[in-house]
N, C-alpha and C positions, 0 to 999 in steps of 0.2 A: 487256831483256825476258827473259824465265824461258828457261833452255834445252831446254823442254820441246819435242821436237822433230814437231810437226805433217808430216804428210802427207796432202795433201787427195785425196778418193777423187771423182772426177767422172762423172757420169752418161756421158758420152761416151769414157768407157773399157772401160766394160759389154762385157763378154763373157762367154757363156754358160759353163758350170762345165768344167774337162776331165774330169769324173767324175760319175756317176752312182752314187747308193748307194739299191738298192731295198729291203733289207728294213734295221732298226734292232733289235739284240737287245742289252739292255743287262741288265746283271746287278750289283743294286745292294744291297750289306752295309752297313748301314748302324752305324756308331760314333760316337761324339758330336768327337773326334777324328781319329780314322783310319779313314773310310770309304772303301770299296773298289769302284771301280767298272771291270766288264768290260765292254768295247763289243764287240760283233760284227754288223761290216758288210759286208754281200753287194755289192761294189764293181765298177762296170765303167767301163772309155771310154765318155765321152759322142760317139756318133758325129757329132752336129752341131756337136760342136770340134774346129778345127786343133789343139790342144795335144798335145805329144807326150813333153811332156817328165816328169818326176816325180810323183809324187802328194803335193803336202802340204796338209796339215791344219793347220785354227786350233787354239790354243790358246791358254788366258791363266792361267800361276802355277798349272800343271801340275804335281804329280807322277808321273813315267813310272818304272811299274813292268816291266815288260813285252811284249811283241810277238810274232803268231802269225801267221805266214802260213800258210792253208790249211791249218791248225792244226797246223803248224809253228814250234817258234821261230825265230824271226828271230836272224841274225847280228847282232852291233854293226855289222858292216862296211855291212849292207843297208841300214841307217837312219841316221837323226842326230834324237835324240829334245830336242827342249828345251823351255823352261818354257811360250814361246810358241808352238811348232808342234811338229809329226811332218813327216818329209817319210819316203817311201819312194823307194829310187834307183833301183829295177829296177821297173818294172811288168807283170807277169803279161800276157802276152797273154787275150782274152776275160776273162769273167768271174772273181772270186776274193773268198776270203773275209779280212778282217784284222780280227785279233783284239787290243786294244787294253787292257791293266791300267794306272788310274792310283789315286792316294792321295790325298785331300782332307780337309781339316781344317774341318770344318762351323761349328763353335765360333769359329773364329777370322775366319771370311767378313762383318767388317763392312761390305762393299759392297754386301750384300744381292740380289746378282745371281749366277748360278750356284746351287750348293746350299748353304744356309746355314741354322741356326737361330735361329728363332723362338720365346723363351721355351720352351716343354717340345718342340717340334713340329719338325721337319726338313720344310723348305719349299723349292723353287725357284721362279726366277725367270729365263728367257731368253730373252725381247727385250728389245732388239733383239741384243746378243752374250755374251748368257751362258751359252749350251752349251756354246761350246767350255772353260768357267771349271771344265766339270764330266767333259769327255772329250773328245779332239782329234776335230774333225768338219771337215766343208765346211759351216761355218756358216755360210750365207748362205741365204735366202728363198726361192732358187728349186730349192732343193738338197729333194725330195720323196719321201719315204719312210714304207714303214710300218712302226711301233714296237710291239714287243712288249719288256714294262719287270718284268724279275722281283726285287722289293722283299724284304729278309731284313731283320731286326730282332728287337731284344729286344721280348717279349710285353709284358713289364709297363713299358719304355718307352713301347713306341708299339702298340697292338694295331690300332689304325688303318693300313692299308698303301693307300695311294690312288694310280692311277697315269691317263694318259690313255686311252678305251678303255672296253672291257669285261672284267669280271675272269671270269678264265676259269679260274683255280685256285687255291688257297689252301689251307695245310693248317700243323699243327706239327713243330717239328725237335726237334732233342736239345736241350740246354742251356737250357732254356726261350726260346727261338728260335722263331720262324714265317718265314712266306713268303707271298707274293701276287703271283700274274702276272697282269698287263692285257695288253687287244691291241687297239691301235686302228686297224679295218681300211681306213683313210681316209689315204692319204700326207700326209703334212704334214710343214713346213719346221722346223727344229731348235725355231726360238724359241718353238714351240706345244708343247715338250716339258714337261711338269711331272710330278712326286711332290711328296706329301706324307707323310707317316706323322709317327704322336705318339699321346698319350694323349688325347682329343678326341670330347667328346658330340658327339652328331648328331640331327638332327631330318629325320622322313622323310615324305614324302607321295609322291604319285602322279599324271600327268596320262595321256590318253588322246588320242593327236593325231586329225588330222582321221580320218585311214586308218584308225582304231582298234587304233592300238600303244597298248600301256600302257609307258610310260614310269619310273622310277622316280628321284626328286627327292631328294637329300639336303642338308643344309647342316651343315657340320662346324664348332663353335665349342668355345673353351673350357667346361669342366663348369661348369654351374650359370646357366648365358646361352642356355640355349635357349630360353626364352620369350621372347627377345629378337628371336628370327628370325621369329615369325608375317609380320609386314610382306612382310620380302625374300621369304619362300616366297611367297607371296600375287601380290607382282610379278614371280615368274619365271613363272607360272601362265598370268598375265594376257597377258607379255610372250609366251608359247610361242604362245596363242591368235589374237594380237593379228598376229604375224609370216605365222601360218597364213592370214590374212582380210584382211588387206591387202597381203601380197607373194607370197603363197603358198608358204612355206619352212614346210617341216616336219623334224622333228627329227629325227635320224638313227643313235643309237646309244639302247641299251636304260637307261642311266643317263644322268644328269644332277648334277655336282658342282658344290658352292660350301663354298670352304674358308675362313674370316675367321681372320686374323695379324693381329697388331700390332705386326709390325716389317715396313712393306711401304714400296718408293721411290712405288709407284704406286698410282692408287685399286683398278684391281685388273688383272686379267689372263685373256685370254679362252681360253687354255690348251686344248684339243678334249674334250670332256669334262669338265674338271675346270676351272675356275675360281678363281684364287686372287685374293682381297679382301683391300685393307687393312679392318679391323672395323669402323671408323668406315662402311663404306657397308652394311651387313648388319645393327649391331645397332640396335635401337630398341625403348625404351616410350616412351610418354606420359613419364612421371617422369624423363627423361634423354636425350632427344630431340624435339629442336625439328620446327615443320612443314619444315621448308629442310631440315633432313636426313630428314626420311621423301620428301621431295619427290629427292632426292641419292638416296636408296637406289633408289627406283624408276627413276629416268635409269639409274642406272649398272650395277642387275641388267640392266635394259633392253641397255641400251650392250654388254657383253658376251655376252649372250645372242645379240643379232643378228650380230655376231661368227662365229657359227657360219657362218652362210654367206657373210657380207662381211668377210673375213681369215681363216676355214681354210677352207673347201670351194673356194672361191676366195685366192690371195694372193696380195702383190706380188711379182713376179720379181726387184727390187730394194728396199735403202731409198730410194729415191728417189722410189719410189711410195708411198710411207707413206701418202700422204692421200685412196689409192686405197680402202683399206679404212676410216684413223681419219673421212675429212671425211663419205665415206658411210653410214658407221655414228653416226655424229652425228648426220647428216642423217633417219636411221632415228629414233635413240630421241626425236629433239627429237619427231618426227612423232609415235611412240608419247605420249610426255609431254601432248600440246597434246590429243590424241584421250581422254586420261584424264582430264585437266584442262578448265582456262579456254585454248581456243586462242588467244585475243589478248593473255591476262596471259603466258602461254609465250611468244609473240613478242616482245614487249616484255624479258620478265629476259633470252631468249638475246640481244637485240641489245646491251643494255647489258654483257653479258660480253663478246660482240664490240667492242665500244667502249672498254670501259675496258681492254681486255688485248688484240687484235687491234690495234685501229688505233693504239695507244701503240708495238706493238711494230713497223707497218709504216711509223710514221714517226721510227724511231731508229735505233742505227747494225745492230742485229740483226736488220734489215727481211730477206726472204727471200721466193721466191715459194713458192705454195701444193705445186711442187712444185719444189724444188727442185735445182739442176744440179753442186755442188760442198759438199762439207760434210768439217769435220775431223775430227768426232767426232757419231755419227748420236744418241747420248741427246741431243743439244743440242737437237735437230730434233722433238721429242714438244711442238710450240708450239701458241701460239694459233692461229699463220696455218694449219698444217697441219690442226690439227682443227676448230674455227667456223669460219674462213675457207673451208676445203673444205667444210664441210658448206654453207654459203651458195652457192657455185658448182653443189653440185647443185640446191639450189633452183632457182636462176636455170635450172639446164639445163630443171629442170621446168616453170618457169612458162614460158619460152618456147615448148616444143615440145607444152607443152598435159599433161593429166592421161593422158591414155588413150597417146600417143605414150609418154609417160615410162613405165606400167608395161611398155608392149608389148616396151620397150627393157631395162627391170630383165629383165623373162622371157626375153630373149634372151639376155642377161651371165648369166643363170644356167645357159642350157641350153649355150649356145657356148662357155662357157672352164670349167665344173666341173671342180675335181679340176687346176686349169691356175696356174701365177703368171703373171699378167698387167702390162700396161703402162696408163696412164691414155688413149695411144691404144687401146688396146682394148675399153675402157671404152666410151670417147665414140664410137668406130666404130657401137657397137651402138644407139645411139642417131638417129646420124644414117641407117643401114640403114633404121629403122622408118620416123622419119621424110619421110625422102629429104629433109633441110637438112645443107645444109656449112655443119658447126659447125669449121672451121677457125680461123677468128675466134676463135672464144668458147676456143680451147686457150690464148689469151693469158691466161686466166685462169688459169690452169695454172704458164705459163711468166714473167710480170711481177708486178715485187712494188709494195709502193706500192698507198695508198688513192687509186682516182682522184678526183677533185672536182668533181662537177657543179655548173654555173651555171647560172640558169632567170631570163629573163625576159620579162614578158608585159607583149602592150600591148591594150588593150580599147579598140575601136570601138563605139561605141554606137549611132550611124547604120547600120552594116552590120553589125550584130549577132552580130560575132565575136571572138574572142581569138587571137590570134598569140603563139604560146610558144616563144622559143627556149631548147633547150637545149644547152648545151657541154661538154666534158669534159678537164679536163686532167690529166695523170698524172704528179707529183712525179718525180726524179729518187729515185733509191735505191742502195744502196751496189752497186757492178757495174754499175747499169742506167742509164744519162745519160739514154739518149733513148729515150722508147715511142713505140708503136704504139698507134692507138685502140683500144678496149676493145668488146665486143659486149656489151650487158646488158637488162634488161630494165626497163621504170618506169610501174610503175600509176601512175596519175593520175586526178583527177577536178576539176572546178570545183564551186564550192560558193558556194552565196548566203547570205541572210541566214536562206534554211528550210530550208537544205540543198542534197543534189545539185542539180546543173543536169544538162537535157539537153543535148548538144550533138552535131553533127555533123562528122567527119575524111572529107575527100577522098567528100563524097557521100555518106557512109553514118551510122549510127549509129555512135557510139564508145563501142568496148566496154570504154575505162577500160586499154587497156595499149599502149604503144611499145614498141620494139626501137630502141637508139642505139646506133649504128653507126659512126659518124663524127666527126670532131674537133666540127662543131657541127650541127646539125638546126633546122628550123622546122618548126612546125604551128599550122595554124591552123584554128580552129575555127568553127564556123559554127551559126545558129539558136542562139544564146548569149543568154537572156530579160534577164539585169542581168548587173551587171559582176561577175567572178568573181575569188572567191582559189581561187588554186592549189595544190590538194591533191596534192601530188607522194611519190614514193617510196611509195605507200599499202605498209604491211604491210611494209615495208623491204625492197623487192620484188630491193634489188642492193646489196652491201656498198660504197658509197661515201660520202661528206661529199657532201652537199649545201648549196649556200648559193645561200639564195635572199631578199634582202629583203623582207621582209613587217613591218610595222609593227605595232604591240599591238592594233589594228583589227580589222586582220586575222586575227593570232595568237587573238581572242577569238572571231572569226567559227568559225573553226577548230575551237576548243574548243567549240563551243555547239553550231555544224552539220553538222560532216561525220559522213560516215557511216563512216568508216574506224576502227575503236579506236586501233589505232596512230596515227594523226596527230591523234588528239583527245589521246592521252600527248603528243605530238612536241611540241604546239601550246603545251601548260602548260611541259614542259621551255623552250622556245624564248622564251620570256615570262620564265620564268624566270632564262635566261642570259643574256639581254638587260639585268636589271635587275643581276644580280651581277657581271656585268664593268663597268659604270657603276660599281658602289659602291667595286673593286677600284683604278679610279684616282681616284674621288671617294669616300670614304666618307660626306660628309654629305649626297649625292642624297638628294632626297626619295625617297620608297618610292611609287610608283605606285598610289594608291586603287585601279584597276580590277584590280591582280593581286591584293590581300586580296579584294577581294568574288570575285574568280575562285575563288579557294583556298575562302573560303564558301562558294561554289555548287556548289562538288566533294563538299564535307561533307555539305551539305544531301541529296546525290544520292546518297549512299554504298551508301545501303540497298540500292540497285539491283544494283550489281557492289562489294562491299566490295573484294577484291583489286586491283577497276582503279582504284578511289579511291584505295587506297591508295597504287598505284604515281607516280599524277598526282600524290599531296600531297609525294609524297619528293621535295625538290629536287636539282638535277643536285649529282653528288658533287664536291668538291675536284680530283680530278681531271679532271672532266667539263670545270671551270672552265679546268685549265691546257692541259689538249689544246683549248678550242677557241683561248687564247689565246695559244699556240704558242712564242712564243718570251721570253726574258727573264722568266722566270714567276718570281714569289716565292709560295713557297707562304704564308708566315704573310698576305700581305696577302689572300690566298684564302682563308684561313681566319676571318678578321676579317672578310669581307665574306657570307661563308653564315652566320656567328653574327647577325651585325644583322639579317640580312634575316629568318631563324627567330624572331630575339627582336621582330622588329616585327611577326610575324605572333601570337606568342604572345599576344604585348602587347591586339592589335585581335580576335582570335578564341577567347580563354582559354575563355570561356562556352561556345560552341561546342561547342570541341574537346573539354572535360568533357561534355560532353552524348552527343555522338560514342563516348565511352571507354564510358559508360554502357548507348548504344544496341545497342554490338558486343556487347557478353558473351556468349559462347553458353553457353546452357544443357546439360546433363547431361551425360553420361562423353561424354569428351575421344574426337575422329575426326580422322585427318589426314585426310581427304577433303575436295576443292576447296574446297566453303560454308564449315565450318566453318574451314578455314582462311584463306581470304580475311576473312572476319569478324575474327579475332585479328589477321590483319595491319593491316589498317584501325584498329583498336582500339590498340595499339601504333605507330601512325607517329601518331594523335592524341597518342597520353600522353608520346611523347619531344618533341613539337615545344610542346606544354602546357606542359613541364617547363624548354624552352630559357630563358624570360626569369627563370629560378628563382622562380618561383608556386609558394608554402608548401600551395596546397591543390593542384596539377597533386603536387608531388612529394609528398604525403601520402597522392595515390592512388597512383603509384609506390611506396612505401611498402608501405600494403596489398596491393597486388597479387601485389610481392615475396613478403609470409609468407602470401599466404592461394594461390597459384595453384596449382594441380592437374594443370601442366603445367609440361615448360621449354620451352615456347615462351613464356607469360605470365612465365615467372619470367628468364627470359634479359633477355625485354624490361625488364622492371624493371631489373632488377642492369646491365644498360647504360645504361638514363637514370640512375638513381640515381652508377652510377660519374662520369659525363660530370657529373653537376651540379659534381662537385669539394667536394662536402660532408660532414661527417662521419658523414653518414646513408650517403654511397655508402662509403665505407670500411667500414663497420660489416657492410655490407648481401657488401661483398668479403670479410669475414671467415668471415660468418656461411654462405654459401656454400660457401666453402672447409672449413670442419667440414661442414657436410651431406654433400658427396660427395668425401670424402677418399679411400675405395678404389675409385673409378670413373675411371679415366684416361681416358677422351672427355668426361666432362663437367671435369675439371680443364682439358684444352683449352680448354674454353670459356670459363674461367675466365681462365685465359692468357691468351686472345686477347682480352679484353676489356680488361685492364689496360694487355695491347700498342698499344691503339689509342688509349689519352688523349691529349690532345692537352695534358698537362701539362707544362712544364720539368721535374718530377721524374721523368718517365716511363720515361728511360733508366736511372737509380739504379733503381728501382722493378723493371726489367727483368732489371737484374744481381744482383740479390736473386732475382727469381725462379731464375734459371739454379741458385742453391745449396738451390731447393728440392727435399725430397725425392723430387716428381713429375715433379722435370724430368730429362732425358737428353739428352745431344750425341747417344747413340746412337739414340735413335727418333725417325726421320722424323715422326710426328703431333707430339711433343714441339714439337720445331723449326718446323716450320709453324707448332703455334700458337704461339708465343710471337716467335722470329724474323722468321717468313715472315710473319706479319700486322704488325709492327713495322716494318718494312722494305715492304711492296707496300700499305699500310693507313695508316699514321700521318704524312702528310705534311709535318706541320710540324717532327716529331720528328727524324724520319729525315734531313728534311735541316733539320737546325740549324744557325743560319749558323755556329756555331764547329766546323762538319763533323766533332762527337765522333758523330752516327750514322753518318754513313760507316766512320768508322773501327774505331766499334765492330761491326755488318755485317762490315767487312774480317776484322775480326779470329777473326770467330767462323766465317767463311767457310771460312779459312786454319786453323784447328784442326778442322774436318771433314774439309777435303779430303782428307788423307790415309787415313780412314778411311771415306768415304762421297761419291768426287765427283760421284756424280750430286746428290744433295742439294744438295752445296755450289755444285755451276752454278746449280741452280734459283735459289739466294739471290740469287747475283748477278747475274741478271737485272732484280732489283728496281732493280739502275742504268742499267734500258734506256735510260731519259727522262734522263739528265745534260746531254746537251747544251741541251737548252732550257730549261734553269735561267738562272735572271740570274748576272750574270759571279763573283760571289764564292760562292755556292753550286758556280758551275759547276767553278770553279777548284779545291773543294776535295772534290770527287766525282773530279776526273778524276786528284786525286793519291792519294787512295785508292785506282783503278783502278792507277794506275804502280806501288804499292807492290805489289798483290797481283801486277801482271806481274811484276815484276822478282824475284822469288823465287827461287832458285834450281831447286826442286822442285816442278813442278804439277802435278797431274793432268790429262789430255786434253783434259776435261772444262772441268775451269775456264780453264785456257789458251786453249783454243778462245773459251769467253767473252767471257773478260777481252782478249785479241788485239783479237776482233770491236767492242767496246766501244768500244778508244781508236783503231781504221781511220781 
């Protein structure tokens, strides 16, 4: 194994800080090489720690210049300064001041954490630990301070000085030199510290909160991209309003920042004031921005905006509660999103995220609980489980304890721990206070990893006109956890006939459509039940578990015809769906089931109605939908030959249709990503690529047309992907002819990228390696790398794992030429071998020795080691 040597930091070591630092004065020169940064911090004993011993401070790849006690220099003899800490050996009785000079090389910080440049612009970035990267501190979360940040810089480098705050001075110096000091009167934990400064247009507006503050809104992009921001202005606006009238958080400082970079690890960073974005969630036209990213912009302005009060006015006292602020502030913008949108098509994309990347990831070896108790390296932990997995736990807390309990509870976490880091019992405390229920139980959510698996069966009396439903729950074993404990969760349900709901009667009463399971198995039985019923279970995905429940294509069509649920009318097609493509996976010459073409008809025919829900109904479950439900010994290429038949047999039976369909969606006049119209192109596009599957010369000749004539990329995207996926020399042409169109547009060459990344051709690798020497591509920029990489790797199934394992190795390789330069990126890649083990034995064999290669390394980053370790457990 690599001798990279791990030390695991465990929840049950937690002790509060032996230092207290109340005010933060930092003094920042900034040079493209040598910039100079003075900390001065107003330092005391924390009296609610035993600790008596020294004061040290983090640090990481420090230059120490300097040292001032109580603006004193410091002796050599007082200190011991190195790259990774400061310690002080004498500590001042009561309060005192230390004054801290280090040196940093901005230019040279390819890890993009700490203070680093970004093409013309000086950007930070620190969470989870990259303060200390930028001045030795007590960096950790519950360490609360207030920062006043005085920025110095060349004018005609950077005339922009942006700090966290309000800018409270600003003027010029000699040398053609300026300054700007901010002061953010709000304590806050290091990793909410941020500067920017650079040369950088700005686009400004103005909101007015409930109270009648006038607020002031800026977004700072590259010159010549500001009419790119209308969108993201437009959804901070909404998002400000939106927070104010549904949670009632109103905004708390006199400005409002968002900065877009193009060299960022993360989508962006909720910073107190100031906001930094990677660009790809902020810029947007029509001309170079699909609906999914103006849909992406709005989540994730959303996502950090709420931030403000769920992870800085509020934070977690540890990383261990990450998923205290990520899973509820998820849980925030999904709600804001659904409230903008279609709420039931918003249910359905977040569950399939949670499904393809949560439950992949809690059933392999990197499984971990929502909050977890031991971690090597905490970048690893920024997961699916942490952020959907958490945000679905608050769900559940809400649907359980009811609408009015859950905000009564959010009102009381706002007014009882403000201005406080908190713990996740803290959280739930204020909830169970409102309610008066011991959510004791329900903290296993919290504390156990593993999707649990509900089983449901029902028997129907027709003489005594009831239904008896048992349901049971069993909870996988997971890496650390042998044996659980039952799970507390919540499960809408409903029965449904052949016109729809039934009524029915639980223990006497009307049933209002929701259980609480509580125990290893349960029974109910229903009562005044008119016909035999199917069991409309999990409505609304009311608990993140696997359900498996028999139900026969009778049923599955009863389903789809009658319930009233949206979600289990998606579930029902999905379920029909799966059902016939794991048949075809060990038989490929199953007959195709008549009744699911006329299903997938009858969806068409209905589209007008909700185009975005048809749509999502006609997308059959993904490749990997296929292998996670059939768990073990998975070959991807036989999953892949079995979703092309089934598409090609629908293409085949429904051609006419689905051209009719492509015809019917068009919307007329200048392009809105607004819900209608984009539900409409979606519907319109899941026709023309599934038209296009069985290679129909008139489906790809509207393909084709659509390609040169559309007035968006969202039409033009969708073409240049079915046209690539035909394999014909119209889609190469159509790859060419794109790549000239936006050659000096690097978000749309991603998309370019990622489209090529995801063929499912044998030349796809070569193809891939070509790209890496083109002139838009970069090892150094994380968008680069996603798209071309990370989609190639987490996207391309059959590719990535080719039985002659040259994706693995290729993956390894380009893993191992990051790391050193960027290993949060480079863990991220390697995660795409979450699922190795449940590959069949020669795929399996030659993933896990690509895993051996990259352990045994001699040099790894934290980061990948922690991975890669986790990986081969």
């Amino acid at each position: 194994m690599s001798e990279t040597a791990l030390e695991p930091v465990r929840l049950a070591d937690y002790r509060v800080p032996a230092f207290l630092i109340e005010t933060v004065h930092l003094d920042i020169n900034l040079d493209r090489t040598q910039t100079r940064i003075v900390s001065t911090l107003a330092v005391s004993r924390n009296p609610a720690s035993q600790d008596t011993g020294p004061l040290k401070f983090d640090g990481d790849s420090l230059v120490f210049v300097e040292a001032w006690l109580d603006g004193v220099p410091l002796q050599a003899k007082a200190y011991m300064a190195l790259p990774q800490s400061f310690t002080l050996h004498h500590v001042p009785k009561g309060s005192f001041t230390l004054t801290i000079e280090t040196r940093l090389d901005p230019s040279a910080n390819t890890q993009l954490m700490g203070l680093y440049r970004s093409n013309s612009a000086y950007c930070t970035q620190c969470e989870a630990e990259g303060f200390r990267r930028i001045t030795y501190f007590l960096d950790r979360p519950d360490v609360l301070s207030v920062y006043t940040t005085r920025i110095e810089a060349s004018y005609q480098e950077a005339p922009a000085l942006l700090a966290n705050g309000n800018k409270i001075e600003e003027g010029m110096l000699g040398h053609g030199r300026h300054f700007a000091v901010w002061h953010d009167p709000f304590p806050k934990p290091s990793y909410l510290f941020a500067m920017v400064a650079g040369d950088l247009a700005v686009v400004r507006d103005h909101f007015e909160t409930a109270s009648g503050r006038r607020v002031t809104l800026e977004i700072y992009v590259e010159h010549g991209k500001e009419n790119r921001c209308t969108y993201a202005m437009d959804a901070l606006k909404r998002s400000m309003r939106w927070d104010e009238q549904v949670f009632g958080r109103e905004y708390d400082l006199d400005i409002f920042m968002i900065v877009a970079v193009s060299d960022f690890n993360m989508g962006a960073m909720e910073n107190k004031g100031l906001n930094v974005f990677n660009d790809k969630y902020v810029l947007a036209l029509p001309e170079t921005a699909t609906d999914q990213d103006y849909a992406n912009i709005e989540a994730i302005i959303a996502h950090e905006y709420f931030h403000n009060w769920t992870g800085n006015r509020i934070t977690c006292r540890d990383w261990f509660q990450l998923c205290l602020k990520e899973g509820l502030t998820v849980f925030r913008d999904q709600e804001f999103s659904s409230d903008q949108r279609s709420r039931p098509v918003k249910r359905i994309n977040d569950v399939k995220t949670l499904r393809s990347q949560q439950f992949s990831e809690d059933g392999g070896p990197l499984a971990h609980p929502v909050r977890p108790e031991i971690y090597n390296e905490i970048n690893n932990f920024y997961t699916a489980t942490v952020y959907e997995k958490g945000a679905e736990v608050v769900r559940m807390l809400k649907t359980l304890i009811g609408d009015e309990a859950f905000f009564k509870g959010m009102d009381l976490y706002f007014e009882r721990h403000d201005g406080q880091a908190v713990t996740i019992e803290d959280f739930i405390a204020c909830f169970a206070d409102v309610s008066g229920r011991d959510l004791g139980q329900f903290m296993l959510w919290y504390r156990q990893s593993g999707t649990p698996e509900v089983r449901a069966e029902g028997v129907w009396d027709e003489a005594a006109r009831t239904y008896a439903l048992t349901l049971s729950q069993i909870l996988p074993p997971t890496p650390g956890q042998a044996h659980k404990q039952p799970m507390l969760f919540p499960i809408r349900l409903g029965l449904v006939g052949t016109q729809g709901d039934l009524s029915a009667s639980l223990d006497g009463r009307p049933f209002d459509g929701l259980v609480a399971l509580a125990e290893s198995e349960q029974r109910y039985v229903f009562s005044d039940v008119a016909e035999k019923p199917v069991p409309s279970l999990l409505r609304g995905f009311s608990a993140p578990v696997k359900l498996a429940v028999d139900l026969d294509e009778e049923a599955l069509l009863t389903l789809l015809r009658a319930d009233s649920d949206p979600f289990n009318r998606w579930q029902a097609a999905q379920s029909y769906a799966l059902k016939l493509l794991l048949r075809l996976v060990k038989a490929p010459a199953t007959p195709i089931d008549p009744r699911f073409i006329e299903a997938v008809g009858s969806i068409l025919d209905k589209g007008e109605g909700d185009p975005a829900f048809a749509a999502l109904s006609l997308t059959l479950p993904s490749e990997a939908d296929i292998a996670r439900e059939i768990g073990n010994d998975v070959d991807p290429q036989a999953i892949y030959e079995a979703r092309t038949l089934l598409r090609h047999t629908l293409a085949g039976h429904l051609g006419a249709q689905l051209l009719r369909t492509i015809q019917a969606m068009t919307v007329e006049g200048p392009y809105s990503p607004q819900a209608r119209d984009a539900g409409r192109r979606s519907l319109r596009n899941v026709a023309l690529d599934l038209a296009c599957a069985n290679g129909s010369k008139a489906a790809l000749a509207v393909a084709h047309a659509q390609f040169e004539d559309a007035d968006n990329m969202t039409d033009e995207m969708a073409a240049l992907t079915t046209l690539a996926l035909s394999g014909t020399a119209a889609g190469d042409r159509a790859l060419h002819n794109f790549r000239e169109r936006y050659a000096g547009d690097p978000l749309v060459i991603d998309k370019w990228m990622s489209v090529q990344a995801m063929l499912p051709h044998q030349s796809t690798l070569d193809r891939i390696k070509d790209l890496m020497r083109d002139s838009a591509f970069s090892l150094h920029n994380p968008n680069r790398v996603r798209a071309l990489i990370g989609t190639f790797s987490a996207s391309n199934q059959t590719q990535f794992n080719r039985p002659d394992g040259e994706g693995y190795r290729f993956v390894a390789d380009v893993i191992l030429s990051i790391d050193p330069k960027n290993p949060q990126l480079a863990a991220r890649l390697l995660v795409a071998f979450k699922t190795w083990r449940s590959l069949e034995a020669g795929r399996r064999g030659l993933a896990a020795a690509a895993l051996r290669d990259i352990a045994t390394r001699p040099v790894l980053s934290r980061d990948v080691a922690d991975i890669v370790q986790r990986s081969l457990a």
